[in-house]
The first five atom37 places (N, CA, C, CB, O) and aatype in JSON, in Angstrom:
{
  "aatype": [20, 20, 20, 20, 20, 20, 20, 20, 20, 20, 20, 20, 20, 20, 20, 20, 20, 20, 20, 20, 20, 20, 20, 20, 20, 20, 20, 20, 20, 20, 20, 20, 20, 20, 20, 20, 20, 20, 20, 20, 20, 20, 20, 20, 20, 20, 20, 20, 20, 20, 20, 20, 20, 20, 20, 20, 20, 20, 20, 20, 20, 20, 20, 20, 20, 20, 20, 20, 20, 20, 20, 20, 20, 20, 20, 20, 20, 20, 20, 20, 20, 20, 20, 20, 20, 20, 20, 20, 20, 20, 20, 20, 20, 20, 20, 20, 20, 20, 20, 20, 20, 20, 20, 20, 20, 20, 20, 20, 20, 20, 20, 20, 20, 20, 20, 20, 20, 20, 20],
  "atom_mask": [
    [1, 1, 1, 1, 1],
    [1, 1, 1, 1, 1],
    [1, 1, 1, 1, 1],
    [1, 1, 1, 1, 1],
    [1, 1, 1, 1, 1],
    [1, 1, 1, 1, 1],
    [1, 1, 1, 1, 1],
    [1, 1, 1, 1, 1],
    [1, 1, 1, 1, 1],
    [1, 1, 1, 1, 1],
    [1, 1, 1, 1, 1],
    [1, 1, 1, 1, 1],
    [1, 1, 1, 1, 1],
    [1, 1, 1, 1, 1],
    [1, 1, 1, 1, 1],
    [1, 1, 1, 1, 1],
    [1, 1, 1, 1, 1],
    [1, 1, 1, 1, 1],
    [1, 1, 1, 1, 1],
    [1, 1, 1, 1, 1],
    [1, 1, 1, 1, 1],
    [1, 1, 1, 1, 1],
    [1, 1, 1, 1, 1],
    [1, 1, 1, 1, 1],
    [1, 1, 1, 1, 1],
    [1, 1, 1, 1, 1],
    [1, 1, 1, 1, 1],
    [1, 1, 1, 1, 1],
    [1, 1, 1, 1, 1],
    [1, 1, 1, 1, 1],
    [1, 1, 1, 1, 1],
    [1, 1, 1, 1, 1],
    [1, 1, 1, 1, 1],
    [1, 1, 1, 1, 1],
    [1, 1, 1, 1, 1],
    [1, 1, 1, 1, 1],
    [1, 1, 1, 1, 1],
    [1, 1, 1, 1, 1],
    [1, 1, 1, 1, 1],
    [1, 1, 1, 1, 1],
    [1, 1, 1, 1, 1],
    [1, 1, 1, 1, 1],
    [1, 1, 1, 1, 1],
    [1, 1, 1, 1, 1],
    [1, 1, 1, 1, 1],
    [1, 1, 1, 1, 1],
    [1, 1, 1, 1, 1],
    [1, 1, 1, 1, 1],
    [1, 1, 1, 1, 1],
    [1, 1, 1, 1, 1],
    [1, 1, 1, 1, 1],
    [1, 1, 1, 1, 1],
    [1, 1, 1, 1, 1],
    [1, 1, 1, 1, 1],
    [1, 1, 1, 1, 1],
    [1, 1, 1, 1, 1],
    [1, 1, 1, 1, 1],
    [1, 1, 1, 1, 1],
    [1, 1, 1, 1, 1],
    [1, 1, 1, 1, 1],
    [1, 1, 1, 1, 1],
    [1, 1, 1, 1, 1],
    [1, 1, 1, 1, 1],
    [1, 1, 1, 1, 1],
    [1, 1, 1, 1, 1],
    [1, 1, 1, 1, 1],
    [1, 1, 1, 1, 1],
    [1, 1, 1, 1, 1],
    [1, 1, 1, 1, 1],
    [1, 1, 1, 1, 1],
    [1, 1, 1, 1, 1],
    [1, 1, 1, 1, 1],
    [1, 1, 1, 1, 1],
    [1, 1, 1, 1, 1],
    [1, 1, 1, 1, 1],
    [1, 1, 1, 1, 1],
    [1, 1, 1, 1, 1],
    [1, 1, 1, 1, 1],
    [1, 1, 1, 1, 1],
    [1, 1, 1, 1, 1],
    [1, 1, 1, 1, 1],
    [1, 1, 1, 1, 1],
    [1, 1, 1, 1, 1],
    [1, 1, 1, 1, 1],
    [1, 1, 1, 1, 1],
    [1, 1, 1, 1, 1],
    [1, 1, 1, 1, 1],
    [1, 1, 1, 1, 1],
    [1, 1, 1, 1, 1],
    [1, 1, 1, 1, 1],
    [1, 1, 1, 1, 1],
    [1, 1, 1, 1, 1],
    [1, 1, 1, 1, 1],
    [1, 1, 1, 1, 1],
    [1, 1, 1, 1, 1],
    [1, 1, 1, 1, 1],
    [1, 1, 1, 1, 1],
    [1, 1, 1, 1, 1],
    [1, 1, 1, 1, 1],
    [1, 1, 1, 1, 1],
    [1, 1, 1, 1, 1],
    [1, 1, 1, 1, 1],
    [1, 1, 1, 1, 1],
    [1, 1, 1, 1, 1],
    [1, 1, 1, 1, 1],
    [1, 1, 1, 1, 1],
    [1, 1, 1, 1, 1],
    [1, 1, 1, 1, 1],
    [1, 1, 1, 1, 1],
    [1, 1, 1, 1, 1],
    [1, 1, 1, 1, 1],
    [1, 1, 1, 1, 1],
    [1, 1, 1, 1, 1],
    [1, 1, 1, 1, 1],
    [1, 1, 1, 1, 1],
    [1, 1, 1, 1, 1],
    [1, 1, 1, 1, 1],
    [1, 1, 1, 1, 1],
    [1, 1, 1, 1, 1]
  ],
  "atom_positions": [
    [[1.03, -45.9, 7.56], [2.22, -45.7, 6.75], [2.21, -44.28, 6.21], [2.28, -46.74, 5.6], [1.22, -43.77, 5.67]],
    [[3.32, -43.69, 6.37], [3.61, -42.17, 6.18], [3.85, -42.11, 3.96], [5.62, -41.69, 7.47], [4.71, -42.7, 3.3]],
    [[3.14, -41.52, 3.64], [3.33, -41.08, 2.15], [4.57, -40.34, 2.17], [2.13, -40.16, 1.52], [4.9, -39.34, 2.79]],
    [[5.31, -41.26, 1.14], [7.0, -39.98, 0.61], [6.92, -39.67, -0.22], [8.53, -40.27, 0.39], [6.59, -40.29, -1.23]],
    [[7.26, -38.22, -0.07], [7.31, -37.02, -1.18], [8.12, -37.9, -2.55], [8.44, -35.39, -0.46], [9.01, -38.75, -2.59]],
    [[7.42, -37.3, -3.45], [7.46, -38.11, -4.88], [9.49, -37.77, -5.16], [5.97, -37.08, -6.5], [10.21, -36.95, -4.58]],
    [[9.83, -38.75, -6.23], [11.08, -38.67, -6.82], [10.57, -38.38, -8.4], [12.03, -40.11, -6.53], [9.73, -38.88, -9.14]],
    [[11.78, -37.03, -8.53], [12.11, -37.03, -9.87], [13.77, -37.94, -10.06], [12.11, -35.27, -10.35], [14.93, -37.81, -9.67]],
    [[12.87, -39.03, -11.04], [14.3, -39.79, -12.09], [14.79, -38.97, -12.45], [14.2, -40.66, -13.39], [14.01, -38.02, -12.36]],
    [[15.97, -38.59, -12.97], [16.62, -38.05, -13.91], [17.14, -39.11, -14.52], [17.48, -37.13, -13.55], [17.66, -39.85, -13.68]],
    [[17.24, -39.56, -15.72], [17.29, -40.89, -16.73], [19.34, -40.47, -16.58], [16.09, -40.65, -18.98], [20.02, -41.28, -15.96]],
    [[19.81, -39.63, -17.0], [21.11, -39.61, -17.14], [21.81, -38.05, -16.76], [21.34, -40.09, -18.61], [21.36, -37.04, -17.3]],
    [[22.48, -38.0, -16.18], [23.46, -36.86, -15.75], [24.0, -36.46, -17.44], [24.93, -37.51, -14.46], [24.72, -37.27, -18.03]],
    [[23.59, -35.2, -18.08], [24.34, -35.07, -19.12], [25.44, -33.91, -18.76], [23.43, -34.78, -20.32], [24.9, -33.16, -17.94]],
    [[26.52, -33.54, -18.99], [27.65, -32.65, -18.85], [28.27, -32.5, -20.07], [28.61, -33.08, -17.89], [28.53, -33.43, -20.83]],
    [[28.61, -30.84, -20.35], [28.81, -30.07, -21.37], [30.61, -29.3, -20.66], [27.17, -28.88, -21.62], [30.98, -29.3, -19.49]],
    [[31.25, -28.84, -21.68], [32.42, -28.37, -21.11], [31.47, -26.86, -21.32], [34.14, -28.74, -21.95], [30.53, -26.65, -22.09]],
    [[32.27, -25.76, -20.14], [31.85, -24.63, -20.19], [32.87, -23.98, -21.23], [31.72, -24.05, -18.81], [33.31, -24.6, -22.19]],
    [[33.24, -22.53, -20.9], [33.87, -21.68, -21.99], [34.91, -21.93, -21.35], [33.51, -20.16, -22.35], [35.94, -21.88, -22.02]],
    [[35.04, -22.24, -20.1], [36.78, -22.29, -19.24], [37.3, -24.12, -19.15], [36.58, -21.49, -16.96], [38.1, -24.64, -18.38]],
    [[36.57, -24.67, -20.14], [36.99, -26.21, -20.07], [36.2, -27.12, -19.35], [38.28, -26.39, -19.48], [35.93, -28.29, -19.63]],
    [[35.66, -26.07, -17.89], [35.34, -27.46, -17.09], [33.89, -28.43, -17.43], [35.2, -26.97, -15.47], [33.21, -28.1, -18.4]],
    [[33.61, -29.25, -16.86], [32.24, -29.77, -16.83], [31.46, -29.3, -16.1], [32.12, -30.88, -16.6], [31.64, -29.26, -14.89]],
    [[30.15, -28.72, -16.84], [29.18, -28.64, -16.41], [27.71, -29.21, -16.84], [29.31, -27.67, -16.31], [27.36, -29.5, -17.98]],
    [[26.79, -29.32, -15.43], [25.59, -29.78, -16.27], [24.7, -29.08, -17.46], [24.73, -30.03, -15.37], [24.11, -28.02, -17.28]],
    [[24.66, -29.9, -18.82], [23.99, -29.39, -19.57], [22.66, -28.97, -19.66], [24.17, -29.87, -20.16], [22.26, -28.48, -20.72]],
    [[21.85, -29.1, -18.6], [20.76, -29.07, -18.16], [20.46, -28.63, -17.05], [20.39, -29.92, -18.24], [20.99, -29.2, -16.1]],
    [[19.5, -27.46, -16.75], [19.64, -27.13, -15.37], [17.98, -27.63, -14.81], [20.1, -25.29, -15.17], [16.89, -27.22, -15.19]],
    [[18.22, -28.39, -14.05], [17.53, -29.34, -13.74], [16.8, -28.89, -11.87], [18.64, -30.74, -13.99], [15.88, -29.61, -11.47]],
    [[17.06, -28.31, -11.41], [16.73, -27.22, -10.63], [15.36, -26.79, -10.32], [17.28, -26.27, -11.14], [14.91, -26.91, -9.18]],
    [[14.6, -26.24, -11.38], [13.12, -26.28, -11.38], [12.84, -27.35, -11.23], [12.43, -25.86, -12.39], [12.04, -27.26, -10.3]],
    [[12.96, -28.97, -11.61], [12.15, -29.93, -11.33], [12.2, -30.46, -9.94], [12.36, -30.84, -12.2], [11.62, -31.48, -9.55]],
    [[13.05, -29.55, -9.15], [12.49, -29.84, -7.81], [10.94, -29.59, -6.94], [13.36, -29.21, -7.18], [10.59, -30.05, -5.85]],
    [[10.17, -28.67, -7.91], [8.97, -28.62, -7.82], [8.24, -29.98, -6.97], [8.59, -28.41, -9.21], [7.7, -30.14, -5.88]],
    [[8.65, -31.01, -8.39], [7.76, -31.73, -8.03], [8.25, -32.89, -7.94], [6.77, -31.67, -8.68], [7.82, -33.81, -8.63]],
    [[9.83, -33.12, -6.55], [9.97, -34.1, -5.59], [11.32, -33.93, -5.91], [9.23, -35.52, -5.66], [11.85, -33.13, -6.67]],
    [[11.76, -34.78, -5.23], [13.07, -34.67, -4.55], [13.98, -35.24, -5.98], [13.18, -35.77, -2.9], [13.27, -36.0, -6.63]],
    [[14.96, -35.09, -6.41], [16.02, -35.33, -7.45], [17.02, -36.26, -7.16], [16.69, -34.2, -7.77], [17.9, -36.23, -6.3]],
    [[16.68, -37.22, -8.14], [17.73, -38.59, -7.96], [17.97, -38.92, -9.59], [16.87, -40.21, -6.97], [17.11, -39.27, -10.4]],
    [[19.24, -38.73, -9.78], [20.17, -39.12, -11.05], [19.87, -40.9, -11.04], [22.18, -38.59, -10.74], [19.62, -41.74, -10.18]],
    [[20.03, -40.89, -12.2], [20.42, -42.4, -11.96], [21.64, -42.89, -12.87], [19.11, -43.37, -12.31], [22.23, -43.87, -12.41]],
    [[21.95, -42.57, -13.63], [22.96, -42.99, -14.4], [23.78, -41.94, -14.65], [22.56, -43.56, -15.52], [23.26, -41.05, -15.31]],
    [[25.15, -41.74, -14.25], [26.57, -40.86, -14.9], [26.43, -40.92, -16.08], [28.08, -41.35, -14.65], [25.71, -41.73, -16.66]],
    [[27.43, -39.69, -16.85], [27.48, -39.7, -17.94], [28.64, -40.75, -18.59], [27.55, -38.42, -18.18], [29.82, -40.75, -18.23]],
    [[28.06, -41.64, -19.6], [28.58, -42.79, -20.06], [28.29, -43.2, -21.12], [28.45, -43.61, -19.43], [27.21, -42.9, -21.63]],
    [[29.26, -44.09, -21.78], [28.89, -44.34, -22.56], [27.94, -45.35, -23.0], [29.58, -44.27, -22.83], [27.35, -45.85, -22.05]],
    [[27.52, -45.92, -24.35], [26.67, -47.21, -23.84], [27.18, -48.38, -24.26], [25.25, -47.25, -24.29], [27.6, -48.58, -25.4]],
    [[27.13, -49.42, -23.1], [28.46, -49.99, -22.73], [27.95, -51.83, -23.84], [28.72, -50.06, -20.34], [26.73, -51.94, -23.98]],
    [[28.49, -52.58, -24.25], [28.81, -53.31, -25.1], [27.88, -54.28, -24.76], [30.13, -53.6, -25.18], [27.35, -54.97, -25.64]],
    [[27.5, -54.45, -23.13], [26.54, -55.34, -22.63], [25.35, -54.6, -22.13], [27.1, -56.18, -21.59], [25.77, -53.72, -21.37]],
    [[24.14, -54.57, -22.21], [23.37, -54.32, -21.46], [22.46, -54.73, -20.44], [23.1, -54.03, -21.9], [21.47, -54.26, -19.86]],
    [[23.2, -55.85, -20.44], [22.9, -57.19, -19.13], [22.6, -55.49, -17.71], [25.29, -58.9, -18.63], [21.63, -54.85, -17.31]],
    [[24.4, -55.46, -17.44], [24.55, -54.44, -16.29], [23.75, -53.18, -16.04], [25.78, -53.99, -16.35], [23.58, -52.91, -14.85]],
    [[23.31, -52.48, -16.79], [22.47, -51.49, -16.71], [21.25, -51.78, -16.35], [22.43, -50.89, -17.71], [20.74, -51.3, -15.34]],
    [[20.58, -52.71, -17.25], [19.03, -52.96, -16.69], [19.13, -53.47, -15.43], [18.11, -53.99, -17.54], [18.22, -53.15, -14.67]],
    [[20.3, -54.45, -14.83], [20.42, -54.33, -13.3], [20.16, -53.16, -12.52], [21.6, -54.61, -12.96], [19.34, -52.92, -11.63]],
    [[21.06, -52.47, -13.06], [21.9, -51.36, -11.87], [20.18, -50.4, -11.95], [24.03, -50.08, -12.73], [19.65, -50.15, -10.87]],
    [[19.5, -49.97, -13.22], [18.24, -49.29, -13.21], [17.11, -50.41, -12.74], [17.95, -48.64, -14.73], [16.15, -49.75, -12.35]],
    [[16.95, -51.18, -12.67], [15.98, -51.76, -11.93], [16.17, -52.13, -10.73], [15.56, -52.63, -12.43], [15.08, -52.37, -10.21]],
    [[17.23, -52.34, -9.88], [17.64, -52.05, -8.77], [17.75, -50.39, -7.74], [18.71, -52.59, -9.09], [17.8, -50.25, -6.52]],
    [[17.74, -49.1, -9.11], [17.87, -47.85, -8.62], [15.75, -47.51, -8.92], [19.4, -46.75, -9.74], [15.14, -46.48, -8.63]],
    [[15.37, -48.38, -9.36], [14.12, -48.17, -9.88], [13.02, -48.94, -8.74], [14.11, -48.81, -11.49], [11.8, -49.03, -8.92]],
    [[13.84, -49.51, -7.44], [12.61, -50.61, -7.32], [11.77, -49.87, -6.03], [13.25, -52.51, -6.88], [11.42, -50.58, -5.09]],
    [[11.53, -48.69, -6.02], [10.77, -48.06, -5.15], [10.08, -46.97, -5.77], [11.5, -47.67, -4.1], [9.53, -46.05, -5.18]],
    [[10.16, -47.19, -7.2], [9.39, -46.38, -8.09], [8.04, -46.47, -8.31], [9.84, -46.46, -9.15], [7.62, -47.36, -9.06]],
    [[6.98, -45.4, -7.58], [5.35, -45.46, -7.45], [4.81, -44.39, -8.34], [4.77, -45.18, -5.86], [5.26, -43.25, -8.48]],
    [[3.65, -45.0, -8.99], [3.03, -43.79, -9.62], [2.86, -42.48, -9.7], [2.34, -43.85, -9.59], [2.49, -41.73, -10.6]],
    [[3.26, -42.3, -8.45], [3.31, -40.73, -7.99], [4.33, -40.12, -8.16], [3.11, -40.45, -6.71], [4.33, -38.93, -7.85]],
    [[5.44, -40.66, -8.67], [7.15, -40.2, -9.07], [6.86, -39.65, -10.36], [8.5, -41.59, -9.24], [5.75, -39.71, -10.88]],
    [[7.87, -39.09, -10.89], [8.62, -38.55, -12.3], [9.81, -39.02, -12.77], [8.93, -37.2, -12.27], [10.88, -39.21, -12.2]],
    [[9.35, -39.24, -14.28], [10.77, -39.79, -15.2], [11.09, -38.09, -16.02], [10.23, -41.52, -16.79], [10.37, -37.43, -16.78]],
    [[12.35, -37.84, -15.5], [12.74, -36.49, -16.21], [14.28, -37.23, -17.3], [13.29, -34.95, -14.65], [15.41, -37.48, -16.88]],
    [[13.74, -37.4, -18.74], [14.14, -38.27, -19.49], [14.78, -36.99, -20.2], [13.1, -39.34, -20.16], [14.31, -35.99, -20.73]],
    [[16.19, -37.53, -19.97], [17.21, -36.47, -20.46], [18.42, -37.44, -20.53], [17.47, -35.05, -19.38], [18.49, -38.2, -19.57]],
    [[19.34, -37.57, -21.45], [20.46, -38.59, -21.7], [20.61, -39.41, -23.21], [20.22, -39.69, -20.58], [20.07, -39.23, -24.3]],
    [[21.25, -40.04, -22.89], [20.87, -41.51, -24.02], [19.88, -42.43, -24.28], [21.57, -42.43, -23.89], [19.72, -43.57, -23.82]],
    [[19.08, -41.61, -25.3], [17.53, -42.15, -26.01], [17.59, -43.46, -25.02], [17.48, -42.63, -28.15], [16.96, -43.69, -23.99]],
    [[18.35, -44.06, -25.56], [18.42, -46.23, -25.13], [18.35, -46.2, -23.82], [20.17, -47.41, -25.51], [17.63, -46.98, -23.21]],
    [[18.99, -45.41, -23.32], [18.66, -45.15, -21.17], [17.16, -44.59, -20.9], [19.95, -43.47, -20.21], [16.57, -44.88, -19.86]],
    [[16.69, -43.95, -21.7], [15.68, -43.49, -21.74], [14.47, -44.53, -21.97], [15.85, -42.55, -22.58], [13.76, -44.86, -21.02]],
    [[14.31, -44.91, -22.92], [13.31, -45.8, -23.29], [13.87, -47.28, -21.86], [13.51, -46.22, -25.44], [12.98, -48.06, -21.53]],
    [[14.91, -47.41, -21.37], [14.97, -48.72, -20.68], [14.32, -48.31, -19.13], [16.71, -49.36, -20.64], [13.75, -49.15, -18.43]],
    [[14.5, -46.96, -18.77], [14.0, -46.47, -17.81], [12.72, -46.1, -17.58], [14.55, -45.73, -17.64], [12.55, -45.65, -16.45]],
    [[11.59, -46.14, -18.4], [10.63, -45.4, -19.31], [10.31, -47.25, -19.36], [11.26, -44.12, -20.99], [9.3, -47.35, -18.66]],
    [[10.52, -48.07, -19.63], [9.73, -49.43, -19.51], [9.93, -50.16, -18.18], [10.18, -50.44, -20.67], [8.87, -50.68, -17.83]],
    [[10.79, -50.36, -17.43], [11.3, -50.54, -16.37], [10.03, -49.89, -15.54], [12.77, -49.98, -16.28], [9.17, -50.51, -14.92]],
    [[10.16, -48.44, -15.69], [8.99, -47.8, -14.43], [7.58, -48.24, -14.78], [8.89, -45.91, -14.36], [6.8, -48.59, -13.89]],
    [[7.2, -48.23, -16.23], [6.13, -48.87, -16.24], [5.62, -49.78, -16.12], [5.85, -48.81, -16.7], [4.39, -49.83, -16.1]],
    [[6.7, -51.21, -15.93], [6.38, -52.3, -15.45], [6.0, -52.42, -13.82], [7.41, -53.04, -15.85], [5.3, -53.25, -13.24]],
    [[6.76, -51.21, -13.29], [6.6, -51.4, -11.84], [4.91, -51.0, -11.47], [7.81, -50.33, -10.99], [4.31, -51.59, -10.56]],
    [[4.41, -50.15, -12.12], [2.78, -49.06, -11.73], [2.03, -50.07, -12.21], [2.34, -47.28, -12.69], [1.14, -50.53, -11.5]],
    [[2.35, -50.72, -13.88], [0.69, -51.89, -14.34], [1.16, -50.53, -15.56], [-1.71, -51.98, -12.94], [0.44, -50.65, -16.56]],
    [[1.79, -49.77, -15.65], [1.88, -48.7, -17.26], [1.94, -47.74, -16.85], [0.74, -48.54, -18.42], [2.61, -47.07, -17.63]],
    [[1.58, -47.02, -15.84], [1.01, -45.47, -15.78], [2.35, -44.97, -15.04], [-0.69, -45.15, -14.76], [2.86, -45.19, -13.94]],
    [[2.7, -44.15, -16.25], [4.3, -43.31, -15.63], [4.04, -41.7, -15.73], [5.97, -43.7, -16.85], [3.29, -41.28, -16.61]],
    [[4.53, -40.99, -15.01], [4.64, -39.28, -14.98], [5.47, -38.72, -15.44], [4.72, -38.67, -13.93], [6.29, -38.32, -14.61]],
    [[5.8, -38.31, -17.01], [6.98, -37.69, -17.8], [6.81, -35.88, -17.18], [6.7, -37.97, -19.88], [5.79, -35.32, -16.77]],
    [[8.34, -35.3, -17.34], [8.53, -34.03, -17.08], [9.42, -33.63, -18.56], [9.32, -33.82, -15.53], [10.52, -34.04, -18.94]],
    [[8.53, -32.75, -19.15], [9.14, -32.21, -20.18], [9.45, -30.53, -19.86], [8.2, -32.5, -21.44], [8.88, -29.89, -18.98]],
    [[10.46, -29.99, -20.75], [10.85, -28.49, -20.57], [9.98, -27.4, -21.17], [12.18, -28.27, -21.14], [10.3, -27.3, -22.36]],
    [[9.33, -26.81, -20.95], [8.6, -25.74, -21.95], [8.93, -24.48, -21.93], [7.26, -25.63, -21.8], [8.48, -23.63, -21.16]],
    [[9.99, -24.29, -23.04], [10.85, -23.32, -23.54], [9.7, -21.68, -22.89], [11.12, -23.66, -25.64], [10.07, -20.83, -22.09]],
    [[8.16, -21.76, -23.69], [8.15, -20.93, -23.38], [7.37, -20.69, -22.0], [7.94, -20.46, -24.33], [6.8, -19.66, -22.34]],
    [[7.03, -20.87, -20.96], [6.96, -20.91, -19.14], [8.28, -21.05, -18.65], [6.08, -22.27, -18.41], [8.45, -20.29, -17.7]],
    [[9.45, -21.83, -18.98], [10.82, -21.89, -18.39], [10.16, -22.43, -17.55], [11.81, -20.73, -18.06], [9.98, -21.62, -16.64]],
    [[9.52, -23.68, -17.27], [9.28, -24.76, -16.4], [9.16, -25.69, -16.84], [8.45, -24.75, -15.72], [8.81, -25.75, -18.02]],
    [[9.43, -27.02, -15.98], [9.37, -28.29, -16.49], [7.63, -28.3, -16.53], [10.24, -29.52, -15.46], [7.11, -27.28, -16.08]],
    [[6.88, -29.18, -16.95], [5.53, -29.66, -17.35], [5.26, -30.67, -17.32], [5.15, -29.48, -18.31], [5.79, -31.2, -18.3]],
    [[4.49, -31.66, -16.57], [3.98, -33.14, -16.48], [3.09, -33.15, -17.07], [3.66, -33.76, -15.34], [2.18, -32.36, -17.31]],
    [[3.58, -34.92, -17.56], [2.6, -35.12, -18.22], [2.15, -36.65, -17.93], [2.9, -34.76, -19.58], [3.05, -37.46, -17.74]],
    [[0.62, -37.13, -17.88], [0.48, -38.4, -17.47], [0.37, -39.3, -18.31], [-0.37, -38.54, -16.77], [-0.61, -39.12, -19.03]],
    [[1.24, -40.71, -18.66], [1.11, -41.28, -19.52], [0.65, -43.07, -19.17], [2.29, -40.89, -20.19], [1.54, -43.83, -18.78]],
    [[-0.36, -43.45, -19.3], [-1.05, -44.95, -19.39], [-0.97, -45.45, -20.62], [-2.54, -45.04, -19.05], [-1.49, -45.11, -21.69]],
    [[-0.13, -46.44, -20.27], [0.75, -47.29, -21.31], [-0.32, -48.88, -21.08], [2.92, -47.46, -20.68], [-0.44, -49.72, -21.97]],
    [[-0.98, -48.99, -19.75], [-1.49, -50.26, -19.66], [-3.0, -50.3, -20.95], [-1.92, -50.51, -17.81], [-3.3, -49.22, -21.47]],
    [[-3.86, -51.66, -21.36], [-4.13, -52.15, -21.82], [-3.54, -52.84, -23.0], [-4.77, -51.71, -21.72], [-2.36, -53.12, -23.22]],
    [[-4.97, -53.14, -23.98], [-4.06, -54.58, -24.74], [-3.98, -53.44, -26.02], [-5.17, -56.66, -25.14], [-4.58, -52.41, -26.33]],
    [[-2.96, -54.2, -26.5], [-2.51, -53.52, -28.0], [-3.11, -55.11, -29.38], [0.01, -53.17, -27.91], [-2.31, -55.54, -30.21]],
    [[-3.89, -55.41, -29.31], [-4.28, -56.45, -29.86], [-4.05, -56.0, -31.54], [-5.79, -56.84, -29.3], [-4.33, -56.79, -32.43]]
  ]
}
């Protein structure tokens, strides 16, 4: 079996109006191609009255998610944390966050093991 190049999550598409009105992404998300290929998962939206549909639609966009991926957690906190438990249920805990570091102007991983007991 052939190993696939890792996925960066992106938790939510955020969009900002520019100076001429239009939408653009508020985030330039670009460098985190470093480290694997870029998959959005959620439009920009609001958060919707049920959350039955979302934890579908993200655990369905989530179910090929392996330890070796990235959660680049940018959006709505609540998309965030549902995406961010979701992946860790899939590994046993152990998820790969990408944060921004203002000063390198690169994203930065970081490894996080969420498994054992919290007694």
């Amino acid at each position: 079996m052939t190993e696939r190049e890792p996925v960066v999550y992106i938790v939510q598409e955020v969009l900002r109006r520019d100076a001429k009105g239009d939408w653009v992404r508020a985030h330039n998300l670009l460098p985190a191609r470093k480290f694997g290929r870029l998959e959005i998962l959620l439009d920009q939206r609001r958060f919707p009255l049920s959350t039955a549909p979302i934890i579908e639609e993200l655990r369905e966009k989530l179910q090929n998610y392996q330890a070796t991926d990235y959660l680049l957690p940018v959006g709505s906190p609540s998309f965030i944390m549902a995406v961010g438990a979701i992946a860790a249920l899939r590994t046993g805990g152990t998820i790969q966050i990408l944060s921004w570091d203002r000063a390198s102007g690169e994203y930065v991983d970081s490894l996080w093991d969420l498994g054992g007991s919290y007694d």
